[in-house]
PyMOL Python script that loads the backbone (N, CA, C, O; Angstrom):
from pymol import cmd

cmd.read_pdbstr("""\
ATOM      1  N   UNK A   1      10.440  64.635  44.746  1.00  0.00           N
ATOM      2  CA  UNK A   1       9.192  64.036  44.462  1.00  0.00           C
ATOM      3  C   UNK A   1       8.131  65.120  44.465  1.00  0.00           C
ATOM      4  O   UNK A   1       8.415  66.200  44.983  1.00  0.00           O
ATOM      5  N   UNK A   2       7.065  64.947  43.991  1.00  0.00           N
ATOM      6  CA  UNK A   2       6.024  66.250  43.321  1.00  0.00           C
ATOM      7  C   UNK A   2       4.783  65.082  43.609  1.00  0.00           C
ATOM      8  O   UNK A   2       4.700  63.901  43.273  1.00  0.00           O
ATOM      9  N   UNK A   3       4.037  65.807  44.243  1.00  0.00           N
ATOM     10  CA  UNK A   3       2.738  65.283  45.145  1.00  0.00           C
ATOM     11  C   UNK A   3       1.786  66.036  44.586  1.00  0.00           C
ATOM     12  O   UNK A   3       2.172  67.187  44.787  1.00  0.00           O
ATOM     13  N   UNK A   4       0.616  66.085  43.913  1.00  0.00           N
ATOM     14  CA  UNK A   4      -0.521  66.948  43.918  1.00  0.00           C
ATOM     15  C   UNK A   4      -1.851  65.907  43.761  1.00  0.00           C
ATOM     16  O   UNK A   4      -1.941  65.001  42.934  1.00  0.00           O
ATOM     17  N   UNK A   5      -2.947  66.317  44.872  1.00  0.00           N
ATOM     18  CA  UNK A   5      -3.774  65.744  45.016  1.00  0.00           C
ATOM     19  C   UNK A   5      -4.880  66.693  45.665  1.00  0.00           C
ATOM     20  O   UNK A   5      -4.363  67.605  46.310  1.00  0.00           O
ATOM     21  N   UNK A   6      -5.963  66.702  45.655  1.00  0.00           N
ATOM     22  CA  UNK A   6      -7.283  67.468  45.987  1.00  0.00           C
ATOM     23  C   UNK A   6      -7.632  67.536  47.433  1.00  0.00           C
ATOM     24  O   UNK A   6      -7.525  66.509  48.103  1.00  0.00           O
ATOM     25  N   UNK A   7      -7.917  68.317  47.818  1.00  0.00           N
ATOM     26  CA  UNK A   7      -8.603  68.075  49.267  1.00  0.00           C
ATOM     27  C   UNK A   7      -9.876  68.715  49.896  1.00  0.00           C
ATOM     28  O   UNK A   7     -10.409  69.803  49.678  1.00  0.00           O
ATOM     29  N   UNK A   8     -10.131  67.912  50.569  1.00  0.00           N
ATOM     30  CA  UNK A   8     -11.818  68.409  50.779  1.00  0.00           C
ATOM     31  C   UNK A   8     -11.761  69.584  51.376  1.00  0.00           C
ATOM     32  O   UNK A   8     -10.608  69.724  51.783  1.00  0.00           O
ATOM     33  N   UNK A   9     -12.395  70.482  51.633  1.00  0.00           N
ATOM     34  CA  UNK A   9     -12.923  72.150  52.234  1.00  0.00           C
ATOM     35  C   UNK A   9     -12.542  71.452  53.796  1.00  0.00           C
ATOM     36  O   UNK A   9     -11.654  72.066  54.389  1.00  0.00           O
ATOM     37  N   UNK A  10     -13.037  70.406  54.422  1.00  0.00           N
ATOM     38  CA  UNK A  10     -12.789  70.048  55.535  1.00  0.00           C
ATOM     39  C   UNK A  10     -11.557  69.619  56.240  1.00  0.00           C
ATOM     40  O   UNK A  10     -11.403  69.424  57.446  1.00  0.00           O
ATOM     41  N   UNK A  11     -10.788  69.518  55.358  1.00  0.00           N
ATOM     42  CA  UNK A  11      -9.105  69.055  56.103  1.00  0.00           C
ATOM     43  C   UNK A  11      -8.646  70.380  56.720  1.00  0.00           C
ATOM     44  O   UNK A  11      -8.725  71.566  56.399  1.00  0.00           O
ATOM     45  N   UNK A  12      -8.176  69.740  57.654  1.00  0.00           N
ATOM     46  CA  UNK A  12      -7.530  70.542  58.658  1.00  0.00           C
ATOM     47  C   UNK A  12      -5.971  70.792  58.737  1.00  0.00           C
ATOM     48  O   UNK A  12      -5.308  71.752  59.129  1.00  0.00           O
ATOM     49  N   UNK A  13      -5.664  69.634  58.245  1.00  0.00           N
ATOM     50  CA  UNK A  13      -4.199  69.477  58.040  1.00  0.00           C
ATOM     51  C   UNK A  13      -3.517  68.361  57.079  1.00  0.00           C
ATOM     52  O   UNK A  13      -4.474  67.915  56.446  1.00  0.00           O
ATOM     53  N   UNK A  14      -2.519  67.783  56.712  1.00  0.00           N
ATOM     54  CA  UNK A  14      -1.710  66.932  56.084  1.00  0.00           C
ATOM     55  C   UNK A  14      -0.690  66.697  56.815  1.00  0.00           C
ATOM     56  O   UNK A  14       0.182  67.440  57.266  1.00  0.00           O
ATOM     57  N   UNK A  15      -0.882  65.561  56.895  1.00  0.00           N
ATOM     58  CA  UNK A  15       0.854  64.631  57.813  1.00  0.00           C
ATOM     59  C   UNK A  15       1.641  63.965  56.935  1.00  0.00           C
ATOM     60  O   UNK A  15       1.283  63.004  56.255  1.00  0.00           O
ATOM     61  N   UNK A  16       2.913  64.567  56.948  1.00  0.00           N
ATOM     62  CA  UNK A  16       3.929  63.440  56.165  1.00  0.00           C
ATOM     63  C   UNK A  16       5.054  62.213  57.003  1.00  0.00           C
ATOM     64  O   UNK A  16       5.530  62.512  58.099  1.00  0.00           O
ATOM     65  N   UNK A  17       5.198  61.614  56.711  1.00  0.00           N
ATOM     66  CA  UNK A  17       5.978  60.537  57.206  1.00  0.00           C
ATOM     67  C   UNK A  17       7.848  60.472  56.485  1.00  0.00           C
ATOM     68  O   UNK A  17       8.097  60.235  55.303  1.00  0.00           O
ATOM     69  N   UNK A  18       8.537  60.651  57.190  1.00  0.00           N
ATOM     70  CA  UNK A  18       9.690  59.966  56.447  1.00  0.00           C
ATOM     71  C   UNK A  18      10.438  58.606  57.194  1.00  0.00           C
ATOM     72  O   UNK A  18      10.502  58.470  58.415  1.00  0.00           O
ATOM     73  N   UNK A  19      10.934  57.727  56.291  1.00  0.00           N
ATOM     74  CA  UNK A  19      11.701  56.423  57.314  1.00  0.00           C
ATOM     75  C   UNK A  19      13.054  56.912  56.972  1.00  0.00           C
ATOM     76  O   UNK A  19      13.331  57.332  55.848  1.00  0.00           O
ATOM     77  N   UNK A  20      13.954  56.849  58.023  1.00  0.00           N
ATOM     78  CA  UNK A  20      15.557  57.146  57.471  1.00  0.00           C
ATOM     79  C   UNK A  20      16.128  55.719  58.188  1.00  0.00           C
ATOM     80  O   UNK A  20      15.757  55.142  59.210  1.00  0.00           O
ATOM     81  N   UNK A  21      17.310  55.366  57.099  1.00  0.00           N
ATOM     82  CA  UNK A  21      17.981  54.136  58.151  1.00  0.00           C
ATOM     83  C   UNK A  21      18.463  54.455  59.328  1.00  0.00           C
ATOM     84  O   UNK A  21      18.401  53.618  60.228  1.00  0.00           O
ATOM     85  N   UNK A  22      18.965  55.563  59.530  1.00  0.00           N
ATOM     86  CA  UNK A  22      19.476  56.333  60.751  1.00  0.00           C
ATOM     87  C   UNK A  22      18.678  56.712  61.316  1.00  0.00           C
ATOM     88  O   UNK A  22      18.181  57.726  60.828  1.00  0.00           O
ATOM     89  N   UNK A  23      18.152  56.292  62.411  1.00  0.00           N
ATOM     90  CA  UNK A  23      16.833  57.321  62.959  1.00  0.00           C
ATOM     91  C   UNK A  23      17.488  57.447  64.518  1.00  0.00           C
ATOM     92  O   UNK A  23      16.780  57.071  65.453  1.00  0.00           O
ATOM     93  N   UNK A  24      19.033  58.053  64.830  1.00  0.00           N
ATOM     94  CA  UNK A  24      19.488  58.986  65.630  1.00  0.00           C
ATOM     95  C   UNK A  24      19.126  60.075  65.297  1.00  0.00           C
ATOM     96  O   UNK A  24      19.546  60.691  64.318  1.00  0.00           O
ATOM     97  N   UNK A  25      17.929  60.603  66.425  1.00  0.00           N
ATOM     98  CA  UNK A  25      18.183  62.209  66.190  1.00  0.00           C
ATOM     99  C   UNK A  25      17.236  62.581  65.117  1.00  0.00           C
ATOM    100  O   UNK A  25      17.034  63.758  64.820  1.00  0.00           O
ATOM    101  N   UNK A  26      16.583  61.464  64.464  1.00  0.00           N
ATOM    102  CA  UNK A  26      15.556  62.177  62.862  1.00  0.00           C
ATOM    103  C   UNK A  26      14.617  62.359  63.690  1.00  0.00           C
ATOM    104  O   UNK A  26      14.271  61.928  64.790  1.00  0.00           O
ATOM    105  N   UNK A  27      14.039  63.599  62.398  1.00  0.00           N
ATOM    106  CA  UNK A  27      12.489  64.302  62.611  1.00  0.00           C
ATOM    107  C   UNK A  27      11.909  63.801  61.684  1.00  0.00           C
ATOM    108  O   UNK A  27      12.135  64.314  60.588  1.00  0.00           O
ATOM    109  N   UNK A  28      10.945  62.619  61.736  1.00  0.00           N
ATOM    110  CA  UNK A  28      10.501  62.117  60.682  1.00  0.00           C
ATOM    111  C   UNK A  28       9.377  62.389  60.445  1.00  0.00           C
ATOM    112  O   UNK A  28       8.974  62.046  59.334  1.00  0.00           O
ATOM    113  N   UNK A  29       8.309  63.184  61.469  1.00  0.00           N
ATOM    114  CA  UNK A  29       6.672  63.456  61.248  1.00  0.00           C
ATOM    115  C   UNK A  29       6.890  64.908  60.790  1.00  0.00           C
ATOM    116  O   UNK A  29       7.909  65.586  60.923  1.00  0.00           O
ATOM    117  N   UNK A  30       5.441  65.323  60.090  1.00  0.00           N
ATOM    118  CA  UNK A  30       5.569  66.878  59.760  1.00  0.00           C
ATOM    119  C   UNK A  30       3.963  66.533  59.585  1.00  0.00           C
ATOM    120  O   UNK A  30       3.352  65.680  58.941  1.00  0.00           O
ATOM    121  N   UNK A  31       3.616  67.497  60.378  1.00  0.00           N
ATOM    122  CA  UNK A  31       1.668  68.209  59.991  1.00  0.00           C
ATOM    123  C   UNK A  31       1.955  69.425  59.292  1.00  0.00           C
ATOM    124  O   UNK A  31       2.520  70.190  60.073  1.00  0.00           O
ATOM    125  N   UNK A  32       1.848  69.800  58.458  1.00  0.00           N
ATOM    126  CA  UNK A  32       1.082  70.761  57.799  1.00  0.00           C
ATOM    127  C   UNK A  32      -0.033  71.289  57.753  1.00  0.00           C
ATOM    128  O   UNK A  32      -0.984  71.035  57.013  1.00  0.00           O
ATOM    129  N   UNK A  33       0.109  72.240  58.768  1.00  0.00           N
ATOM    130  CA  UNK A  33      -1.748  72.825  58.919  1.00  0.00           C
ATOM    131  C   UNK A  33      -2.052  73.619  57.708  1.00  0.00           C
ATOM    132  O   UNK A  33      -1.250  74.137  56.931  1.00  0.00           O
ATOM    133  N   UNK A  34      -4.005  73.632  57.661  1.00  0.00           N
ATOM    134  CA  UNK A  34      -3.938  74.105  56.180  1.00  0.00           C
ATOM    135  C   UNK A  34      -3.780  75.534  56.188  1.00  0.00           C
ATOM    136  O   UNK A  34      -3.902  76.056  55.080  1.00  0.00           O
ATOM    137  N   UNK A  35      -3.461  76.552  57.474  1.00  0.00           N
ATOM    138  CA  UNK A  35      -2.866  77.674  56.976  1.00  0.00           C
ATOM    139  C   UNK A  35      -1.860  78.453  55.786  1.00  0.00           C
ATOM    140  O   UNK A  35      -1.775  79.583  55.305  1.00  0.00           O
ATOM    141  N   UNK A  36      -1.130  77.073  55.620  1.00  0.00           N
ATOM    142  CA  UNK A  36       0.839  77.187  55.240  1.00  0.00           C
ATOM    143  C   UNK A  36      -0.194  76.519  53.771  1.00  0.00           C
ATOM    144  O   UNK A  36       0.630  76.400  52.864  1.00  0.00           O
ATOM    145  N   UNK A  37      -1.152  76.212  53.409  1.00  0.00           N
ATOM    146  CA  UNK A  37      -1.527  75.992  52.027  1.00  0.00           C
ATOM    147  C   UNK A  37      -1.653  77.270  51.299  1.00  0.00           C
ATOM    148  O   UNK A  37      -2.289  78.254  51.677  1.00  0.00           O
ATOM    149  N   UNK A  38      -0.847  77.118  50.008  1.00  0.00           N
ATOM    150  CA  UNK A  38      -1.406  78.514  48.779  1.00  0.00           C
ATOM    151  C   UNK A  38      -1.885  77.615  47.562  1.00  0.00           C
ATOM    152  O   UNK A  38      -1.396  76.605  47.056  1.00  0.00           O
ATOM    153  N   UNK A  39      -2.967  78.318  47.295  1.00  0.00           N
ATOM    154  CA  UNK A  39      -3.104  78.029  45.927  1.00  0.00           C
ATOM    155  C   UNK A  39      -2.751  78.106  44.860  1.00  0.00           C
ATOM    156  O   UNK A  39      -3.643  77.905  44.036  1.00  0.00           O
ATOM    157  N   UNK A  40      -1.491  78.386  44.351  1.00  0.00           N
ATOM    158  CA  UNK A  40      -0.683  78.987  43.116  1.00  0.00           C
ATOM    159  C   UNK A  40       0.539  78.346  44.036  1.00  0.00           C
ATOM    160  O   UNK A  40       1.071  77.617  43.200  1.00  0.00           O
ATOM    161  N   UNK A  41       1.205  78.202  45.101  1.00  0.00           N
ATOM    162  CA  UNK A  41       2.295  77.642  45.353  1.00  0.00           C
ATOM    163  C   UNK A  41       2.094  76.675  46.116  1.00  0.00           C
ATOM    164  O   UNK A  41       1.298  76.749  47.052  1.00  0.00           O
ATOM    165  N   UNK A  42       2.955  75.346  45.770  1.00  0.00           N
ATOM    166  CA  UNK A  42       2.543  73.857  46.475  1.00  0.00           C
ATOM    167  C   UNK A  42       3.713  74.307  47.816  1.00  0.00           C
ATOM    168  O   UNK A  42       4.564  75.190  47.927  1.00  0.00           O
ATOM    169  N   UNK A  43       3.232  73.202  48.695  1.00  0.00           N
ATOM    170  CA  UNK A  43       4.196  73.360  49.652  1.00  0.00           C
ATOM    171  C   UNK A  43       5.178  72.581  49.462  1.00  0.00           C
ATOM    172  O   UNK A  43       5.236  71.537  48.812  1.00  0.00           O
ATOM    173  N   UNK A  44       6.248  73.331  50.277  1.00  0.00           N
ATOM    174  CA  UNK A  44       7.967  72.062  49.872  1.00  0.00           C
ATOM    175  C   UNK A  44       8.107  72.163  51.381  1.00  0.00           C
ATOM    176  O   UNK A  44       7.899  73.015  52.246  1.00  0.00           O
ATOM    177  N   UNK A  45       8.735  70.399  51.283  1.00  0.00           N
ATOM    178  CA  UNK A  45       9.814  70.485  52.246  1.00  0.00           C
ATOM    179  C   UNK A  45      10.649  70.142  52.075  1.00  0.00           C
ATOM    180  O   UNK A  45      10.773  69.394  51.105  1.00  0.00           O
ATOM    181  N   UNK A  46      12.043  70.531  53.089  1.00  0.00           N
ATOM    182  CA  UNK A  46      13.542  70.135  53.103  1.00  0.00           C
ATOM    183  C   UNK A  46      14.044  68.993  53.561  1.00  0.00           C
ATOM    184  O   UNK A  46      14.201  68.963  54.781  1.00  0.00           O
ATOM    185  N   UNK A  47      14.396  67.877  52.856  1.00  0.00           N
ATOM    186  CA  UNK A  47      15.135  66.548  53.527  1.00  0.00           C
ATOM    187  C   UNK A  47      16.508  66.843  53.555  1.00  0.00           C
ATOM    188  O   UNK A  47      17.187  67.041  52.548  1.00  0.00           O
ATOM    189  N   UNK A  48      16.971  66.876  54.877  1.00  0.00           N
ATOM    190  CA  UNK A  48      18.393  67.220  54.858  1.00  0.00           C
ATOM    191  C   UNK A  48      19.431  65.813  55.675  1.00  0.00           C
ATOM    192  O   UNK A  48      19.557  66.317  56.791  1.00  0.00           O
ATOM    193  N   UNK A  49      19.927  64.916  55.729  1.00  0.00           N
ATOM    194  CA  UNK A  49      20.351  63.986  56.496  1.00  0.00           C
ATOM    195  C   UNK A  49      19.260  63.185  56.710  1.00  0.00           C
ATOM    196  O   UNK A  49      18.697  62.639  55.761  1.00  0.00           O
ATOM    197  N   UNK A  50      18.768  63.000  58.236  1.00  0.00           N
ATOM    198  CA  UNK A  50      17.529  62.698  58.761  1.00  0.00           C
ATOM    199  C   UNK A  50      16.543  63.266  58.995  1.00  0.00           C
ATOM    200  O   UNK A  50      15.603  62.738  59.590  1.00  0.00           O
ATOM    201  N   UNK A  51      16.548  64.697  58.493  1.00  0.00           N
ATOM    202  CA  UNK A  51      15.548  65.138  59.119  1.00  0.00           C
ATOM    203  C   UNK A  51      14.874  66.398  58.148  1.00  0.00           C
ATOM    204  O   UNK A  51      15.298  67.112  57.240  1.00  0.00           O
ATOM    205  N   UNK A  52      13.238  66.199  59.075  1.00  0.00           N
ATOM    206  CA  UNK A  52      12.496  66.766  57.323  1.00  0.00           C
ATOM    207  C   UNK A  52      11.827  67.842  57.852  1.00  0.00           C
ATOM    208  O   UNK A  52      11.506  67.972  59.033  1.00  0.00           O
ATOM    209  N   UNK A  53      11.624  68.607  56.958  1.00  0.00           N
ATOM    210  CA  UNK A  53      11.483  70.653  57.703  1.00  0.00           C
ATOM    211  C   UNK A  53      10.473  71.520  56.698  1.00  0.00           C
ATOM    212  O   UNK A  53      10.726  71.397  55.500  1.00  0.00           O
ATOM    213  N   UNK A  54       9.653  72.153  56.961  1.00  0.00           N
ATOM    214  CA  UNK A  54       8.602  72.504  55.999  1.00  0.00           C
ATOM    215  C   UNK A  54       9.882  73.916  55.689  1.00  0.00           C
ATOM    216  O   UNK A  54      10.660  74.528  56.421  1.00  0.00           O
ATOM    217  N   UNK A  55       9.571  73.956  54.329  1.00  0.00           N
ATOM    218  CA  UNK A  55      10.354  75.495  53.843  1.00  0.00           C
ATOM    219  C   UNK A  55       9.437  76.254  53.859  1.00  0.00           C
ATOM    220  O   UNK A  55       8.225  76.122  53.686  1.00  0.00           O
ATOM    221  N   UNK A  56      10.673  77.824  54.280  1.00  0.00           N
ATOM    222  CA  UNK A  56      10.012  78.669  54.492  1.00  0.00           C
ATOM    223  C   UNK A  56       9.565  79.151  53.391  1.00  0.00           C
ATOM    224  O   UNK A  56       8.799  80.114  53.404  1.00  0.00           O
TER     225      UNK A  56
END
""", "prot")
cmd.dss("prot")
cmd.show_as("cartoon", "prot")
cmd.util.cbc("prot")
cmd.orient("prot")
């Protein structure tokens, strides 16, 4: 899935959510502080099983 949307000078961060039917053991929250933002590269993350991981 491919997300692009604007954000004000003032955000501090972005939170994602995932639901898994299995939620033994899932990492389902992720903040993204706006450090890990580039402008020419969007951020990805990794869904692997249950659980969701900002790439490096």
């Amino acid at each position: 899935m491919k997300l692009s949307a604007p954000m004000p000078d003032d955000v501090q961060a972005v939170g994602v959510a995932g639901f898994f039917r299995d939620q033994g053991g899932a990492e389902w929250q992720l903040v993204i502080p706006k450090s890990h933002w580039k402008k020419t590269d969007p951020v990805k993350l990794i869904v692997t099983g249950n659980r969701m991981e900002l790439m490096p």
